[in-house]
C-alpha positions as CSV (number, residue, x, y, z in Angstrom):
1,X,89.0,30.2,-31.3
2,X,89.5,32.6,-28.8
3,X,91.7,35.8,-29.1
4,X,95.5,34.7,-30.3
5,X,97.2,37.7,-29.3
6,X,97.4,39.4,-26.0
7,X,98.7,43.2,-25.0
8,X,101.6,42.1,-26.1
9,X,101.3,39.9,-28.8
10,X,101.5,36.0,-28.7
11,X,103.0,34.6,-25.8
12,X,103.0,31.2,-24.4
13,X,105.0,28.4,-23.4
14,X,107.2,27.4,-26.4
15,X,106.6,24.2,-27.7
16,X,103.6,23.9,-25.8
17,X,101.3,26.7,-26.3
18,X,103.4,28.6,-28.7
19,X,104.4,25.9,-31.4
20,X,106.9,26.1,-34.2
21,X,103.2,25.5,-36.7
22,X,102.1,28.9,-34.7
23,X,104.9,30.9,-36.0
24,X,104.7,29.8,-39.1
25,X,101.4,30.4,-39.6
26,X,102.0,34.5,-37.7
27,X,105.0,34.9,-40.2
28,X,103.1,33.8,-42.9
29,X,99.8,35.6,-42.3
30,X,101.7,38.6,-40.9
31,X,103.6,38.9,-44.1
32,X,100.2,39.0,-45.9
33,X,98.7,41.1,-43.8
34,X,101.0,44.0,-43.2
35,X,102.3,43.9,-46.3
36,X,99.3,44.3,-49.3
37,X,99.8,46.3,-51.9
38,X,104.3,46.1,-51.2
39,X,105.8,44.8,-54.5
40,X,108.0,42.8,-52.4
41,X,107.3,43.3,-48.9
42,X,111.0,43.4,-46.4
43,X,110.5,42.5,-42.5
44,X,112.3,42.7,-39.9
45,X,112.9,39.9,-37.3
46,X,115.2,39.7,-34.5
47,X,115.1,37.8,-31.6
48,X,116.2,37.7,-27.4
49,X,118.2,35.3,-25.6
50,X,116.4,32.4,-24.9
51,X,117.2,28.7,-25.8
52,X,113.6,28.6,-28.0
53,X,114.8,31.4,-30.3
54,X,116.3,29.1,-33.3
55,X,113.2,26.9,-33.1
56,X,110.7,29.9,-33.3
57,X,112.8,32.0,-35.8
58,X,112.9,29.4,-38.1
59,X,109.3,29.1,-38.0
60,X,108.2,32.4,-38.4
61,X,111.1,33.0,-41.1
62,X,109.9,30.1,-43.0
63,X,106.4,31.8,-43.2
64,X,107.5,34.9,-44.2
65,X,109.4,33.4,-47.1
66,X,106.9,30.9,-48.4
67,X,104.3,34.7,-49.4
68,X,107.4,36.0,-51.0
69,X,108.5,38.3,-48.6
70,X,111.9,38.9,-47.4
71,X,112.8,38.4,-43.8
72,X,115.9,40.7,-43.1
73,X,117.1,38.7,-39.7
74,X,118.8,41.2,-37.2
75,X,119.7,38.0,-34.5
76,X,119.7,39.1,-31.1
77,X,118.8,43.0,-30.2
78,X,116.6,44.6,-28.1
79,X,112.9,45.1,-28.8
80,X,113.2,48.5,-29.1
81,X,115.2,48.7,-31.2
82,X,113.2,46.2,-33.9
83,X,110.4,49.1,-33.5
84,X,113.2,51.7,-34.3
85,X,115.4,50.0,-37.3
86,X,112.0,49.1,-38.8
87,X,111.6,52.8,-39.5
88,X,114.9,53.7,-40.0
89,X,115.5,50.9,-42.5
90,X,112.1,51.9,-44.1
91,X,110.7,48.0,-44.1
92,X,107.2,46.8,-44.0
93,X,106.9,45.4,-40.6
94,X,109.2,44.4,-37.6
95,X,109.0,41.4,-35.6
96,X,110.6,40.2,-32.3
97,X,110.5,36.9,-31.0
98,X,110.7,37.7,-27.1
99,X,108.9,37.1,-24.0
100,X,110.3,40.1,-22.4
101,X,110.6,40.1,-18.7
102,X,108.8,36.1,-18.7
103,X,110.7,32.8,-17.7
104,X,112.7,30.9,-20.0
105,X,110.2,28.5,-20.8
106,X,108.1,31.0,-22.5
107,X,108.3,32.6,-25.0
108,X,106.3,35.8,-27.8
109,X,105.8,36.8,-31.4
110,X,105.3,40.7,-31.5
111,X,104.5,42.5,-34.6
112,X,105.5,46.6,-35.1
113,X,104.2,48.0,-38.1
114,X,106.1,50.3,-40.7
115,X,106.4,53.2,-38.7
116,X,107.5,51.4,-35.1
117,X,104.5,51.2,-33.7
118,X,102.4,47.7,-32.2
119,X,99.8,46.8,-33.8
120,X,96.2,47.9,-33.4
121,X,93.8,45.4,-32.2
122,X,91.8,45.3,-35.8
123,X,95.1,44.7,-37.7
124,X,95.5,41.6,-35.0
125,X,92.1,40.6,-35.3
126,X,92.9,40.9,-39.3
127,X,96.4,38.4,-39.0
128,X,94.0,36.3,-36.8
129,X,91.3,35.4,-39.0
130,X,93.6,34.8,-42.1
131,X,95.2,31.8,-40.0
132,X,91.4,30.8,-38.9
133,X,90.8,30.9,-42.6
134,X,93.9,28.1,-43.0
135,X,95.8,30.9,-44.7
136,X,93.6,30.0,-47.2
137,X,93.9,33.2,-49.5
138,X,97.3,33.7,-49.4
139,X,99.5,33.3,-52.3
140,X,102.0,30.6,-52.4
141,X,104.4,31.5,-54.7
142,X,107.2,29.9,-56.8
143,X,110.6,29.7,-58.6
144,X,111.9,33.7,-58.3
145,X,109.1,34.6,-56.7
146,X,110.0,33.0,-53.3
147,X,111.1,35.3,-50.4
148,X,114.7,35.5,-49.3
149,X,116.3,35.7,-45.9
150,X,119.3,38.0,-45.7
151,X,121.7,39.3,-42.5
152,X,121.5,42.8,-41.7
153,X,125.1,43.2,-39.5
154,X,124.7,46.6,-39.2
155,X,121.6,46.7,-37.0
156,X,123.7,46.6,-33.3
157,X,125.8,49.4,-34.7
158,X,122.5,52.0,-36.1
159,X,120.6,51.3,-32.8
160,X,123.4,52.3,-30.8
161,X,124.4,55.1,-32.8
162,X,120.5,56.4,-32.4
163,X,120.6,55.7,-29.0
164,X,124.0,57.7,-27.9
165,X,122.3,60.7,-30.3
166,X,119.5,60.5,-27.5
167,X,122.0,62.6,-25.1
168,X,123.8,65.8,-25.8
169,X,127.0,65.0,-23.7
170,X,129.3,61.8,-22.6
171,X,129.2,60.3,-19.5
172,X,133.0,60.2,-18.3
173,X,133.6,60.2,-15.2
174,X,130.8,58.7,-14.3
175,X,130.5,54.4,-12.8
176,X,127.9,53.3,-14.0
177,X,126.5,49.5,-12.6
178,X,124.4,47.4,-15.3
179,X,122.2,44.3,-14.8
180,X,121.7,42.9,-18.9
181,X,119.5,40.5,-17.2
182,X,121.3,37.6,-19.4
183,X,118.7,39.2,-22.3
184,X,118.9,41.0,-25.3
185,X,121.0,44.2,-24.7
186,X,124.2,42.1,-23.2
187,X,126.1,43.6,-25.8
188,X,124.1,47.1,-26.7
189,X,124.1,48.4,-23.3
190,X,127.5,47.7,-22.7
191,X,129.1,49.0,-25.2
192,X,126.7,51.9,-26.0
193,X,127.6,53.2,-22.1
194,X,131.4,52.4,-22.8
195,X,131.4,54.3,-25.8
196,X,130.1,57.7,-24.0
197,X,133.4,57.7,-21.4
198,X,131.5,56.1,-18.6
199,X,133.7,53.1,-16.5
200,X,131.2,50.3,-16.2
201,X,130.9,47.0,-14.3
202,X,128.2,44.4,-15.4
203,X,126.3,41.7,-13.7
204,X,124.1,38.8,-16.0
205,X,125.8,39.5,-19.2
206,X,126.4,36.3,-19.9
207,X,123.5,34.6,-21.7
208,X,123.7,30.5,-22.3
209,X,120.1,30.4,-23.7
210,X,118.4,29.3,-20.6
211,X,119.4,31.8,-17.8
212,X,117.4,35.1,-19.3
213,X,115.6,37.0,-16.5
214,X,116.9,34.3,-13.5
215,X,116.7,36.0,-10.5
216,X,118.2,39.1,-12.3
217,X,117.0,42.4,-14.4
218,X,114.5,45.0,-13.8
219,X,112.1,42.1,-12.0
220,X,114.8,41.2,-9.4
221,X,117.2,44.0,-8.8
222,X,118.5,42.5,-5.6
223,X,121.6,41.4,-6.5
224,X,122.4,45.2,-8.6
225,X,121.4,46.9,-5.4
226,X,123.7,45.0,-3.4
227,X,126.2,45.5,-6.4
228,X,126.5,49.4,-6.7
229,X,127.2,49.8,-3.1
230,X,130.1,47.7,-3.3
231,X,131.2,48.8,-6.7
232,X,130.6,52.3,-5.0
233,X,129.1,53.0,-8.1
234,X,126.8,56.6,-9.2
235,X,123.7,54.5,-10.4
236,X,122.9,51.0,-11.5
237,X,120.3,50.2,-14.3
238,X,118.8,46.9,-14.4
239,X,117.4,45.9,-17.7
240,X,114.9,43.1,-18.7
241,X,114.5,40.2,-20.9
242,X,114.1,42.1,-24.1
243,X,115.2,45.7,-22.8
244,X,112.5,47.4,-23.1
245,X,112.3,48.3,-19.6
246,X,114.7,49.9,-17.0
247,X,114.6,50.2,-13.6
248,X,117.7,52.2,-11.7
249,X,119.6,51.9,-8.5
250,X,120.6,55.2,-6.9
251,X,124.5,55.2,-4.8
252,X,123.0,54.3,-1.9
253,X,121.9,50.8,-2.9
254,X,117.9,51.9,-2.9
255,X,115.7,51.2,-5.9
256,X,114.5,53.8,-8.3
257,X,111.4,52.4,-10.1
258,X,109.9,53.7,-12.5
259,X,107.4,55.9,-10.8
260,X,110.6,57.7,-9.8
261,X,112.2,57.8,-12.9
262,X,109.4,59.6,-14.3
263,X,109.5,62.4,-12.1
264,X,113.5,63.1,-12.3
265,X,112.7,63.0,-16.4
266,X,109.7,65.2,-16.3
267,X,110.8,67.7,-14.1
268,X,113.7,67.9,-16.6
269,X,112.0,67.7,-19.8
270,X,109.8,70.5,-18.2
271,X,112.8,72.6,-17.1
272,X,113.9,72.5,-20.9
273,X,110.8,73.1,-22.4
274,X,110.7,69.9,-23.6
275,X,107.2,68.7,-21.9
276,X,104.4,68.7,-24.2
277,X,101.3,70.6,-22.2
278,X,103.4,69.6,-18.9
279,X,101.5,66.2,-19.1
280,X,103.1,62.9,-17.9
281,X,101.3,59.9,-18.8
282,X,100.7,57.4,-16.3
283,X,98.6,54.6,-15.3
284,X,96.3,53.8,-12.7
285,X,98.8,51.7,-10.5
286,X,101.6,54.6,-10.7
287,X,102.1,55.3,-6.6
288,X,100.4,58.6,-5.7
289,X,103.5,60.0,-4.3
290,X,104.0,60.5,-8.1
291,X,101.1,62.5,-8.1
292,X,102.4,64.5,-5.4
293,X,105.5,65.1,-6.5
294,X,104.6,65.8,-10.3
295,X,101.5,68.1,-8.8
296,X,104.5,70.3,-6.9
297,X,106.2,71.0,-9.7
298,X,103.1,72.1,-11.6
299,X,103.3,69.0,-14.0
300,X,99.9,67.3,-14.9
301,X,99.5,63.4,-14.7
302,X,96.5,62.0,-17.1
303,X,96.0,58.3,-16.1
304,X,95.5,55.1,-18.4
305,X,94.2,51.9,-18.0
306,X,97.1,49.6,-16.7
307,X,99.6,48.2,-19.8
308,X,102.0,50.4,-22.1
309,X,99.6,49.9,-25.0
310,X,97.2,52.3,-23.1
311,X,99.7,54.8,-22.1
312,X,101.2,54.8,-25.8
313,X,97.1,55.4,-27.8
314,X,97.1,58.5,-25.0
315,X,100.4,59.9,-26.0
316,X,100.3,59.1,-30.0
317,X,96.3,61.4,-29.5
318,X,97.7,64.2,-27.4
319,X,100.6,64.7,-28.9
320,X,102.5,63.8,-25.3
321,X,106.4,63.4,-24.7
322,X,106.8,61.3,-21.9
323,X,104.8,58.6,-20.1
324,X,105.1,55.0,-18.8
325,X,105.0,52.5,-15.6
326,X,105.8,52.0,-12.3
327,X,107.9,48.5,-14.3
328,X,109.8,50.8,-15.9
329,X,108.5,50.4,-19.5
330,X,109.1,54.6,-20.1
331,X,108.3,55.8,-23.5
332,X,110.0,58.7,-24.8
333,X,108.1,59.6,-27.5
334,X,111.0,62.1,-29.0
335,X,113.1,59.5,-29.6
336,X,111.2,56.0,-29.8
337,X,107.7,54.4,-30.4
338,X,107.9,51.9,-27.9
339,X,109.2,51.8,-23.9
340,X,113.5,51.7,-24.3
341,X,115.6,50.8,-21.7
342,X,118.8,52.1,-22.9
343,X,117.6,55.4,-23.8
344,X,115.8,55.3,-20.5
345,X,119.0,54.4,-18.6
346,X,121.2,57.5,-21.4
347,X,118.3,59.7,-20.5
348,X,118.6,59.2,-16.7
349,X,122.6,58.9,-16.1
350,X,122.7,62.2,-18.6
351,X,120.4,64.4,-15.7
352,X,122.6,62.8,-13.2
353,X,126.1,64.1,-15.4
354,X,124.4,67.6,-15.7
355,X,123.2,68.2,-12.3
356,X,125.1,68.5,-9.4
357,X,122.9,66.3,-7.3
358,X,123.7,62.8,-6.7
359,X,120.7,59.9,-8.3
360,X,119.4,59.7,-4.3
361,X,119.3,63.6,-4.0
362,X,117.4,63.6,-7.6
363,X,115.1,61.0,-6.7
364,X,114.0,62.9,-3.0
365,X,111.6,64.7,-5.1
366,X,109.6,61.7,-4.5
367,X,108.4,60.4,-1.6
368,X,106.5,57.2,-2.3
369,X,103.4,56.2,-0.2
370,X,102.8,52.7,1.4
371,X,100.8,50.4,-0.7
372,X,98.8,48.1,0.2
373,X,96.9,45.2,-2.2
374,X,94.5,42.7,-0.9
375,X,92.2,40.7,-3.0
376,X,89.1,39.4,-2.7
377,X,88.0,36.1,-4.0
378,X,84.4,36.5,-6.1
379,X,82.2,34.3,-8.3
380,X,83.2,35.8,-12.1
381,X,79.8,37.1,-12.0
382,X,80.1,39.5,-9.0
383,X,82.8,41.4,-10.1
384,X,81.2,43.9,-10.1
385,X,79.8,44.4,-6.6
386,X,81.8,47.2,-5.2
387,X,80.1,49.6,-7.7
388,X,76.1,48.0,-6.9
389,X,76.2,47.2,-3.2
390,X,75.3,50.1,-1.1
391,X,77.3,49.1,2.0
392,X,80.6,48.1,0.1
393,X,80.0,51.8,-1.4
394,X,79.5,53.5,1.5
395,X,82.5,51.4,3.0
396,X,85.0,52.9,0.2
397,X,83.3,56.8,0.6
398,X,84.3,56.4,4.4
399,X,87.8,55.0,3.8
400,X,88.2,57.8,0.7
401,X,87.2,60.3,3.2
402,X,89.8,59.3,5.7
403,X,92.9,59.3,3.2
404,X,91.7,63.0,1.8
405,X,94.5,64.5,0.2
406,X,97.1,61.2,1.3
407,X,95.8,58.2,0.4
408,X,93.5,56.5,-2.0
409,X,91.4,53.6,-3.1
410,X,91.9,52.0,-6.0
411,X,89.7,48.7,-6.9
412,X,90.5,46.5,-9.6
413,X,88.5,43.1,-11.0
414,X,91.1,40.6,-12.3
415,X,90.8,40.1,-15.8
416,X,91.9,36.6,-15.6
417,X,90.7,35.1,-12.0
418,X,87.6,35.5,-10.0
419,X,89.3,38.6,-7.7
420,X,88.7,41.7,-7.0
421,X,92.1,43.5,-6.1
422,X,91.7,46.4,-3.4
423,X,94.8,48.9,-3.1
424,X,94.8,51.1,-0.7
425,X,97.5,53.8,-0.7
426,X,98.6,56.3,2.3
427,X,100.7,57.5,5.0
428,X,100.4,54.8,7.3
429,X,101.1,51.4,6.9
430,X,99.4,49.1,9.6
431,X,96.3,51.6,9.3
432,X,96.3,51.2,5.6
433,X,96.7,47.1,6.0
434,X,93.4,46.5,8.0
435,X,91.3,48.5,5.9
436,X,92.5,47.3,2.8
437,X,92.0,43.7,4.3
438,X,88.7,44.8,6.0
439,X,87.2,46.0,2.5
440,X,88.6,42.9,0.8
441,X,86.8,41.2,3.5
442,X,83.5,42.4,3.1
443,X,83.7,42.4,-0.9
444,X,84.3,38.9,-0.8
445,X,81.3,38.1,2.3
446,X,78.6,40.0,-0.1
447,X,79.7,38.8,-2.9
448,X,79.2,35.1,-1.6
449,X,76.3,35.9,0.1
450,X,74.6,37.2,-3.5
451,X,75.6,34.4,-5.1
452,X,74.7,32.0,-2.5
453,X,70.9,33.2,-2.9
454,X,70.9,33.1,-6.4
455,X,71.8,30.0,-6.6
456,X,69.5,28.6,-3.6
């Protein structure tokens, strides 16, 4: 059987990949797992928008029941806020049914363990072979010894509570534009902004089970750009799925990823002594004019392989405050385990409220390069060719050279289809576009070509 979960947990289409057996089988081997040793373990389990939730939550509850666990059920609530609560409520596990910033038709079982964090690979690995093993092991209890689901109302309430605590002032005054992405923080976000003073008009707040992430939220922002302007609004913050991501909108309609958002945060963090060694962690794919900008205000970036996962294992070992992605999956390590969209969005309309700068005149501290991806298609087996071929090496030192100081090359095998991705970042766009399509070019020609003889 080949690995169940992925970076971010089981995911698939429900009913189809993901079954209603599947999630029984992760809440009943997830119970067992997680919780050895717990007289009676308690998890956690809440859930996003989407029309597959009941089926899958049943499922998974169900599992958790039949080991003797309790399943405290939370309903729908941002993932974030599962990782948080989990701690706060001092449980044995959290678990969010969610596909975050997916389609509908999918949908994901993610585990946190007691202290808010994901899962490491081994405990995965661990929850995976029980279910290989039939669940063979696990007790089956009976009579008083059965688990029992129970309602937690509260939940909504403590994670907004936390999250207001995240700022030190309100936010009156201010109009503030949100996209809820028809997902999980429809009613948090609202009502957490509301409750801090600020006036606020709202776009996709209206789920119906089927309409989560449709041409709205973090991963199409069109419609909140357009929005602000005519709202004449401060900022906008567009929210995904499952709200752990946040991308912004300054007053002028222009979109403030997440590259962006980590340079207005750091250069305040650092300002109030708040950045841990000055470090911002990043990945590989974060726009070099983040580099730049971070580099000018004597801020260190240290790079990660591409997924929050990465960035999280490099903050948890260094001790680091803030890091995250171009998506706008920020983790700020103060306040949460995991990315958090509403304390991104507090965190962000907060520096706004303080400064005396508008969200565009904050975000001019930034000035992001031209990217440019082209990809290559290679035999599975070649993937490795722009590191062995002399020419294709020589090719990238030549094009390196030329972006000195403004640019860069960054070259990235898919881990899924027989590419190889070249970016190539810089100044100038139509110069940057034929040698990123040239490279790509002659990757894929040599690449071929090697095959081609191997085979013959």
């Amino acid at each position: 059987m080949s690995r169940m979960f992925g970076t971010d947990g089981v995911r698939g289409v429900a009913n189809c990949e993901l079954t209603p057996e599947i999630a029984y089988s992760l809440g009943r081997a997830g119970a067992y797992v997680l919780s050895k040793g717990s007289h009676k373990p308690r998890i956690l389990v809440g859930t996003d928008t989407r029309i597959s939730k009941d089926m899958l939550e049943s499922a998974l509850v169900s599992g958790i029941l039949s080991v003797g666990a309790e399943a405290v059920c939370v309903g729908v609530i941002p993932t974030p806020a599962i990782a948080y609560l989990t701690r706060k409520y001092k449980l044995d596990a959290g678990i969010v049914i969610s596909a975050s910033h997916n389609p509908v038709e999918y949908n994901g079982i993610k585990f946190f363990n007691s202290q808010g964090y994901k899962l490491s690979d081994e405990l995965e690995d661990k929850i995976q072979g029980v279910i290989e093993n039939n669940c063979k092991d696990i007790p089956s209890p009976s009579g008083e010894n059965l688990g029992r689901k129970v309602i937690e109302d509260s939940a909504l309430e403590d994670y907004m509570e936390f999250a207001k605590s995240t700022i030190n002032c309100d936010l009156k005054g201010m109009r503030i534009a949100l996209d809820c992405a028809n997902g999980a923080s429809y009613k948090t976000s609202v009502k957490t902004f509301r409750d801090l003073g600020a006036e606020i008009v709202v776009i996709n707040n209206d789920p119906d089970g089927i309409n989560i992430n449709k041409c709205c939220g973090s991963t199409h922002p069109e419609e909140l750009m357009e929005y602000v302007v005519k709202k004449k609004c401060d900022l906008g913050l567009a929210f995904d799925g499952d709200a752990d991501r946040c991308l912004a909108v300054d007053e002028k309609g222009n979109l403030i990823d997440g590259d962006f958002i980590m340079a207005i945060c750091g250069k305040h963090l650092k300002e109030n002594g708040k950045l841990n060694e000055d470090v911002v962690v990043v990945t590989v794919m974060s726009n070099m004019g983040l580099f730049i900008s971070l580099d000018k205000e004597n801020i260190n970036t240290v790079k990660t392989k591409v997924g929050d996962r990465y960035v999280l294992e490099e903050m948890l070992k260094q001790g680091y405050k803030l890091g995250g992605e171009q998506s706008g999956h920020i983790i700020f390590l103060d306040y949460n385990t995991t990315g958090d969209g509403l304390v991104t969005g507090l965190q962000l309309s907060s520096i706004v409220k303080n400064s005396s700068n508008t969200l565009s005149e904050l975000a001019s501290m930034m000035k992001k390069l031209p990217q440019v991806l082209a990809n290559a298609t290679i035999p599975n087996n070649k993937k490795n060719i722009y590191k062995e071929d002399l020419e294709i090496v020589n090719e990238i030192k030549k094009i390196e050279k030329k972006l000195d100081g403004t640019g860069r090359v960054l070259i990235r095998p898919s881990g899924t289809e027989p590419l190889v991705r070249v970016m190539l970042e810089g100044e100038n766009q139509a110069e940057l576009d034929e040698m990123a399509h040239s490279l790509a070019k002659l990757i894929e020609e040599k690449a071929n070509a090697k095959a081609a003889v191997l085979e013959g």
